[in-house]
C-alpha positions as a printed NumPy array, in Angstrom:
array([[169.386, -56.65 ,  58.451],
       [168.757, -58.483,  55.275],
       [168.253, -62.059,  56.462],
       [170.253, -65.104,  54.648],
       [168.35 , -67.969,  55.869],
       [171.485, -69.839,  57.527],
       [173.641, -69.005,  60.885],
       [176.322, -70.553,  62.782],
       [176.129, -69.743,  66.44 ],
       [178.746, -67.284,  66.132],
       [176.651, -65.091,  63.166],
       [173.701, -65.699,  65.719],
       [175.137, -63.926,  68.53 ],
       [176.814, -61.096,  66.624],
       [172.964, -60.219,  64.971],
       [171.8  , -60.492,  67.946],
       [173.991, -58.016,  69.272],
       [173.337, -55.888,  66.488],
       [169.777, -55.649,  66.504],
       [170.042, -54.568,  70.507],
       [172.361, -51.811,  69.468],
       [175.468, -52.906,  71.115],
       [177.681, -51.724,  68.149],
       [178.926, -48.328,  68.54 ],
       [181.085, -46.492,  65.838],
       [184.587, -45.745,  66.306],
       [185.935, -42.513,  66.662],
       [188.301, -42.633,  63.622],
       [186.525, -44.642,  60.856],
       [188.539, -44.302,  58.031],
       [192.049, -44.966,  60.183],
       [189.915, -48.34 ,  61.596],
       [188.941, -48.711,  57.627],
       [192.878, -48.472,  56.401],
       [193.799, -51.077,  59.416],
       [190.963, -53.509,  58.764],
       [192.323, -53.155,  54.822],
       [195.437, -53.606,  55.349],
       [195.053, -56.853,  57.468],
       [192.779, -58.469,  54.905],
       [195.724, -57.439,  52.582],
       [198.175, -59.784,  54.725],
       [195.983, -62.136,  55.396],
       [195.079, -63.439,  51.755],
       [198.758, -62.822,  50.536],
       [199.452, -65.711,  49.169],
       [203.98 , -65.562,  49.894],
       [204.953, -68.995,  50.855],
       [205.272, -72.187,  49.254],
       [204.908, -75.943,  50.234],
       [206.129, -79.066,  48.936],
       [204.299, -82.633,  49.258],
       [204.652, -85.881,  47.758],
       [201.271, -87.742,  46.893],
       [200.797, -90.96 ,  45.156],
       [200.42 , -91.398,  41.381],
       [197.103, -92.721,  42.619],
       [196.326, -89.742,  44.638],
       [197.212, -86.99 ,  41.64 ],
       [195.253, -88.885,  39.168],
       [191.919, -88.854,  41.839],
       [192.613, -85.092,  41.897],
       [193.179, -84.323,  38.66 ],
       [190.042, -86.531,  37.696],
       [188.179, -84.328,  40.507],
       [189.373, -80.778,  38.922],
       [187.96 , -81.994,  35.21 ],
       [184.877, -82.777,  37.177],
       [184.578, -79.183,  38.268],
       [185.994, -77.388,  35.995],
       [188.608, -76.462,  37.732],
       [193.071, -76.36 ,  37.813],
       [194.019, -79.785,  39.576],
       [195.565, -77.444,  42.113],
       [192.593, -76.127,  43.15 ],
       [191.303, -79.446,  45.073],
       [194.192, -79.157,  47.243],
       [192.978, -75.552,  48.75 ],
       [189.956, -76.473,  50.472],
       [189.41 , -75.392,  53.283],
       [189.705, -77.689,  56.759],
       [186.104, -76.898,  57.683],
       [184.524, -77.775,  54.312],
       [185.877, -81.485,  53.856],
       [187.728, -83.454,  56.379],
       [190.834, -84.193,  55.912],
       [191.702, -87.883,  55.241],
       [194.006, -89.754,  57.938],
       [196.527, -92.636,  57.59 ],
       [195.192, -95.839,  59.305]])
């Protein structure tokens, strides 16, 4: 297995169960394929729609951030939980 360098616990264990040959292939691979497909196919739909209200303040910071990378001001709004924390009201 081509190594990456970097592994949460999670990745750890799975390799680790790879290498000592715990994986064993499914009878009906391309049915499993077609499911797996299909669920990564519902999963990053993209079918509903939210509405928030920020502060002139707060549109401007991300807008500001967006031009910074090169990015749509939208963009800044879809990161992800795990990458930055989210801000709290005191």
């Amino acid at each position: 297995m081509k190594k990456r360098g970097f592994y949460d616990a999670e990745e750890k264990t799975l390799i680790a169960a790879y290498e000592r040959g715990e994986f064993k292939p499914v009878k009906d691979q391309k049915g499993a394929k077609e499911t797996a497909v299909q669920a990564a196919r519902r999963y990053m739909r993209k079918d509903a729609r939210i509405n928030i209200r920020l502060s002139a303040a707060d549109l401007e910071m991300l807008k500001r951030r967006a031009v910074e990378e090169g990015l749509p001001y939208q963009s800044p709004l879809n990161i992800s939980p795990q990458k930055e924390k989210p801000t709290t009201l005191a």
